[in-house]
N, C-alpha and C positions, 0 to 999 in steps of 0.2 A: 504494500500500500504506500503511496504517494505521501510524501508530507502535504498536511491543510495547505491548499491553494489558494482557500477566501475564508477571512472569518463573515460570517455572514451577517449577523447582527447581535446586541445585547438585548437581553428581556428582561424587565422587572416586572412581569405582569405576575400577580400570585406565588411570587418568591421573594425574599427577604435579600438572597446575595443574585448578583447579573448571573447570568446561565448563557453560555458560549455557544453555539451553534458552528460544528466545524462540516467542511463543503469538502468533499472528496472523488476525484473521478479514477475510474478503473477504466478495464476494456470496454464490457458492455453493460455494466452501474454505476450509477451514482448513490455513493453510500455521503452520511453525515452524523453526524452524533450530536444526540439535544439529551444534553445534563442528563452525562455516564451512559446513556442509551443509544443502541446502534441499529441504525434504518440503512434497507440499502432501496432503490427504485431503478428499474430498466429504464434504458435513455428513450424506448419508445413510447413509454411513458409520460418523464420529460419535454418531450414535442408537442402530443397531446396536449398538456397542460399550458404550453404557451400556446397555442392554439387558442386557448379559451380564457388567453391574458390572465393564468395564474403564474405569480414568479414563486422561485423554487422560495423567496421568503415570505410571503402568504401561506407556502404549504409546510415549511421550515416551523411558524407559527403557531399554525394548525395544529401540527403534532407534539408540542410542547402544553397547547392548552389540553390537548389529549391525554398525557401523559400525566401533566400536574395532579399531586394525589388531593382528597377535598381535605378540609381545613379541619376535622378530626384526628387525623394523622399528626397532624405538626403538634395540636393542641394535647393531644396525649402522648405525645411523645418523650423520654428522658431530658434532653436539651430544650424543652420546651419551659420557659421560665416566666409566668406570670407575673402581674402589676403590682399584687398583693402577696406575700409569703404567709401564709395561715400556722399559727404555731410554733410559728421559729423569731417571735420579736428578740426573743430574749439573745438568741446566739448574734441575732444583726446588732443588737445595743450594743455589745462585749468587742463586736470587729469595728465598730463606728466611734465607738469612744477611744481608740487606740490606732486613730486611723495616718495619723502625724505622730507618730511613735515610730521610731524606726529601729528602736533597741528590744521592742517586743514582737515577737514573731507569734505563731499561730497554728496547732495542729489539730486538728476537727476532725473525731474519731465518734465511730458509733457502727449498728449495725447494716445493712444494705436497705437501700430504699427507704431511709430516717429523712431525707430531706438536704443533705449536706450541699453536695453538687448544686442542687438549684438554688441552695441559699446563696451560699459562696459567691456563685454565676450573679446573682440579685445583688449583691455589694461588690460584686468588680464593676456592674453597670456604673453603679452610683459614683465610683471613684474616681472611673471616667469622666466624669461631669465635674469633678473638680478642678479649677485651676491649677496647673501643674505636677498633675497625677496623671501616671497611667498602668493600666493592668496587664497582662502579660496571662494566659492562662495554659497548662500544658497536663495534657493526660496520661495516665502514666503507663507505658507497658517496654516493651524488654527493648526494644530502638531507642536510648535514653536521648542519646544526643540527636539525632534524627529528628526526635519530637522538640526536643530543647532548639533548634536550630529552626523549624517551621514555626515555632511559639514565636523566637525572637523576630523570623521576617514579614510577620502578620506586625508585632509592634511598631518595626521602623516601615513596614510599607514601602519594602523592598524586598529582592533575592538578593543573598548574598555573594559577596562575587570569589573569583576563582580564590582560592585557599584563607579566605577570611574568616577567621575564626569568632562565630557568634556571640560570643565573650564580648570581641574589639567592637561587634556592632553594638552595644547598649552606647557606644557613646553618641550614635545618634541619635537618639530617643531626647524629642525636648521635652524633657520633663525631669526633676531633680526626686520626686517620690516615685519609685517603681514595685508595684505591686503583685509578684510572683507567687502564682499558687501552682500545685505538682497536683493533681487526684489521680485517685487511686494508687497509692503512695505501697500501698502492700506489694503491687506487685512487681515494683521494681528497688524499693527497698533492703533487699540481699543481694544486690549485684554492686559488683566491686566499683561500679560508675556513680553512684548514687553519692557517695562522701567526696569525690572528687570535683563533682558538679557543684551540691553545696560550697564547698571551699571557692572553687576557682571564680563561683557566682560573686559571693560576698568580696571576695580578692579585686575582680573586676567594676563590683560598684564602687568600693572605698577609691580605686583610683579615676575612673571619672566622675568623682563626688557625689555618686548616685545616691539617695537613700533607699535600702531594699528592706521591706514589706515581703518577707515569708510566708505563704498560710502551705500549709499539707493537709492533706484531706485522704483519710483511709480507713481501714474496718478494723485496726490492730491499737488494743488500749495502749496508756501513754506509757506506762511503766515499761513495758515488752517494746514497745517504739523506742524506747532510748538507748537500748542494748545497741543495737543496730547503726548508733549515729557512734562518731569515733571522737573522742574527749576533746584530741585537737579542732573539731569544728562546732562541739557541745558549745565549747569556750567561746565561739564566734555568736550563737547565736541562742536568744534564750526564747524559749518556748513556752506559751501559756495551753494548755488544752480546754478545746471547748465540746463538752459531750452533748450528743443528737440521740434519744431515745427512740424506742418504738411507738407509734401513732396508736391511740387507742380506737377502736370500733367509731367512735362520733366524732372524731379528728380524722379518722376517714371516710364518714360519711361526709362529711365538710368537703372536704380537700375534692372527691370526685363531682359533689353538687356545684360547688366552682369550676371546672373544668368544661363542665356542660354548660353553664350559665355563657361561658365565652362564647360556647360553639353556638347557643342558643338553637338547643334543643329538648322541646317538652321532656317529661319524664315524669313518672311515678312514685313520690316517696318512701312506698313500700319495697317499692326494684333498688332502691340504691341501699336499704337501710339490707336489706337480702345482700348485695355485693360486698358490702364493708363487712357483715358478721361475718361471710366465707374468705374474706381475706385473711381478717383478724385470726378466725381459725385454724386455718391453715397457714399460714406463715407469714402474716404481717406485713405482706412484700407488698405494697403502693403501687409497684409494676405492675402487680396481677390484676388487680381491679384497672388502674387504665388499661388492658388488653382487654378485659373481659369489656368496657365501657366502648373500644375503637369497635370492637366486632359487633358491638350491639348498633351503634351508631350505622356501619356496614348493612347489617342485614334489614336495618328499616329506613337506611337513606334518608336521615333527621328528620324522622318520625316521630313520635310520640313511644319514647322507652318504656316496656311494662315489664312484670315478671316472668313473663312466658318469654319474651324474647332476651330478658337477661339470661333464662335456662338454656336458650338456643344458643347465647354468645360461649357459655360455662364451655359447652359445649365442643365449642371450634375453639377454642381458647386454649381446653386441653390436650385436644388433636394436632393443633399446630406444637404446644409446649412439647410433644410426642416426638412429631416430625422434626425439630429441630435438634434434636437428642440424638433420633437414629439416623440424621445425616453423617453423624458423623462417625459413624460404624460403620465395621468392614463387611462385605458384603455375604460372605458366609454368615457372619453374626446374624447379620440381617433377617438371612432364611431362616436360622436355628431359630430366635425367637418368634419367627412367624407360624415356624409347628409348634411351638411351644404354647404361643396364644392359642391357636388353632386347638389344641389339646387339655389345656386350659379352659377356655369355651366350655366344651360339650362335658366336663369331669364335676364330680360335687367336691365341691371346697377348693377349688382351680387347686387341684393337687394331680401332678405329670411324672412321668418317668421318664426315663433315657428313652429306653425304647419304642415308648409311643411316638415321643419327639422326634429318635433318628429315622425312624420307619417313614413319618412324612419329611424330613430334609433329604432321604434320598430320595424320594417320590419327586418333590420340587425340583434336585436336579435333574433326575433325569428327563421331564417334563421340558423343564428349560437348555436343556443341552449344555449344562454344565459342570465340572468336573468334582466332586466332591471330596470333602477334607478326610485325611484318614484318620485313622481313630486314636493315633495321640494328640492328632490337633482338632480332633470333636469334644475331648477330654480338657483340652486349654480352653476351647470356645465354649463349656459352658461353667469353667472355672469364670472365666472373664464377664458371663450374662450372672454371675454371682457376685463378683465383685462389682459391678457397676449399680447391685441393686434390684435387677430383675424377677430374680427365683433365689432362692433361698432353701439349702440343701435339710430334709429330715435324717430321711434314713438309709442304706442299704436293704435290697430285699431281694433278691435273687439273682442269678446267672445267665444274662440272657444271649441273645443274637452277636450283641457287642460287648461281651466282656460284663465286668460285674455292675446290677441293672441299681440304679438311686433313683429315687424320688426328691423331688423339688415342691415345695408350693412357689406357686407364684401370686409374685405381692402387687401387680397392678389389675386396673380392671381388661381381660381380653378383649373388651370388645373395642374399648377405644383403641387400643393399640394397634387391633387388627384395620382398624379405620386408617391408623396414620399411615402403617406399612400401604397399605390401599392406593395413598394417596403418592406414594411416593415407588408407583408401579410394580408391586410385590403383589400377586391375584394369590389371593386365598381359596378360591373356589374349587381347584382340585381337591385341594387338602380339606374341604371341608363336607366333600361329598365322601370324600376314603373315610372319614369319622363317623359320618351321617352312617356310611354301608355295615363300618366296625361293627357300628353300637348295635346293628339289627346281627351281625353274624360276627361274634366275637371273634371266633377261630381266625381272622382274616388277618387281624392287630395284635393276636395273645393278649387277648382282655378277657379274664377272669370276671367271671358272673356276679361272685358273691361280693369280690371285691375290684370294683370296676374304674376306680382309679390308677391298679397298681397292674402290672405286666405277668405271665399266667404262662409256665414254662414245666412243661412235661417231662 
């Protein structure tokens, strides 16, 4: 492919940052990409449409308003950071009253989905807004400097040039308070770059007279955080901690009735006051309820949200939480847990054996023309659907087909499961027709009558 020939145009229509539109010609397409998405169009095409006086930026247009997702997405989304912070006055007092302090720094530790991130994000805005401050914001994951180095060229509003080290760039920054926060500080925290950056940060402000503003932001309390920091940069910098609790059930029924209030869309007091108790219940994560809140929004296209279609979002909420899980399984795994649901399914108390399981994973391969694992690596792959959580080993009970036969329960519901594998072109319907046949003529599965969970060996 040709380097871009033509930028075509910038759009602000329904996005917050411009959105590039690059013009690409091949042999016989024209491809172009509208924000990260790839279009190609026959040039016979092309002709057509100037035919009928459309330019390719009218149809460039077109398919960016196409694309654009509707205003639920943004608004429930992580980085999405509202006008009002609900429940967190007290952490923004602590960062506002210390905000021309430069000898106090800041590490804002609590559990996942407490609100840190979006708080933090809500007082770097604000800092901006003051004369001679500015923020710098950097996320944390194992490319330290990579991220440190796109943090710094978002602040001077520049690339940096050939071997200039990010450091040298703060001295372009007009502004004498600089405001540096790291999130997700856990997960770069043990890597040998992390005390080095600290240092060389603070080394680089002292000598273009910067004042540096600290905060960190991560899931690891303060005491266990300071192991980690090395006395030579302790001494440089002093830390205050500001802890972020868990949201109770009415702090999140709050926090998601705001969310909707923006997007302005009707809704049921009883459906949300249902959402927050199943958050709260199950793990408190904020996340969950916006996901389950975007798919509700989805399935009735800012409609009027009730309880029947919050059950419907629970629903896809779970299936997708599913699919996102076993994307990232290897694809034997894949199968084995899909005879496993399959097997699970049709048994009382989703309690499975080896043998029921291997009997359909070699069915599915050989169905699919695929070459199956041998049996010390059938042996690791359902160590591994143990260790991940899946099934959950009882007992030893007989000698079967493959060696000595175990029973598993499995600890999710099969049916969603079998849903997500579904959706992610894994067909369960052979294997569920071999089950449907077992359970009428046992002999076919070795399943035992009296006891029709466990495998039945002559």
């Amino acid at each position: 492919m040709q380097k871009p020939s033509l930028l075509l145009f910038n759009s602000k229509q329904r996005r917050r940052t411009i959105t590039p539109i690059f013009f690409y010609i091949k042999k016989s397409k024209i491809s172009f990409f509208v924000s990260k998405k790839y279009f190609e169009l026959e040039k016979s095409l092309i002709s057509h449409l100037c035919q009928h006086e459309i330019s390719i930026l009218m149809l460039a247009e077109a398919v960016l308003m196409a694309t654009s997702k509707p205003l639920w997405y943004t608004v429930f989304s992580p980085d999405y950071v509202p006008e009002k912070i609900l429940f967190r006055d007290r952490q923004l007092k602590t960062l506002r009253e210390y905000v021309n302090d430069s000898l106090t720094h800041f590490y804002l530790e609590g559990p996942k989905s407490t609100g840190k991130t979006v708080t933090v994000k809500k007082f770097l805005e604000e800092v901006n807004q003051i004369p001679n401050h500015v923020s710098i914001y950097m996320s944390g994951d194992r490319a330290i400097m990579a991220n440190f180095s796109k943090a710094v060229e978002r602040a001077i509003g520049r690339k940096l040039r050939f071997l200039e080290r990010p450091f040298h760039a703060l001295q372009d920054i007009n502004a004498e308070h600089i405001h540096f926060c790291i999130d997700d500080i856990q997960n770069i925290v043990k890597y040998k770059l992390f005390n080095p950056l600290l240092q060389q940060l603070y080394e680089a402000c002292t000598e273009y007279n910067k004042k540096l503003h600290l905060i960190l932001v991560g899931t690891i309390i303060y005491p266990k955080f300071m192991r980690f920091i090395r006395d030579d940069v302790q001494s440089r910098y002093r830390f205050k901690p500001i802890l972020f609790e868990f949201y109770d059930a009415m702090e999140i029924e709050a926090i998601l009735k705001q969310r909707l209030d923006i997007i302005g869309v009707p809704y049921d007091d009883a459906a949300i006051k249902f959402v927050a108790a199943k958050v709260k219940r199950l793990i408190a994560d904020l996340r969950l309820g916006f996901d389950i809140l975007k798919n509700a929004c989805e399935i009735t296209q800012g409609q009027k949200i009730t309880e029947q279609i919050i059950q419907q979002a629970w629903t896809r909420t779970k299936t997708d939480y599913w699919k996102q899980q076993i994307r990232h399984m290897d694809e034997h795994l894949c199968i084995l847990l899909l005879s496993a649901s399959v097997v699970a399914k049709h048994s009382q108390d989703q309690i499975i054996s080896t043998q029921q399981t291997l009997e359909l994973y070699r069915l599915y391969c050989r169905l699919n023309e695929i070459e199956p694992l041998y049996k010390t690596r059938l042996s690791w792959a359902f160590k591994k659907l143990e260790e991940l959580g899946w099934i959950t080993r009882l007992t030893k009970y007989s000698k079967g087909r493959y060696g000595l036969d175990v029973t598993y329960r499995y600890e999710n519901n099969p049916a969603t499961i079998i849903a997500a594998l579904e959706e992610l072109a894994y067909d369960p319907a052979p294997l569920e027709i071999q089950v449907a046949t077992a359970t009428q003529q046992p002999e076919k599965m070795g399943i035992d009558r009296k006891h029709p969970n466990l495998t039945y060996v002559s």
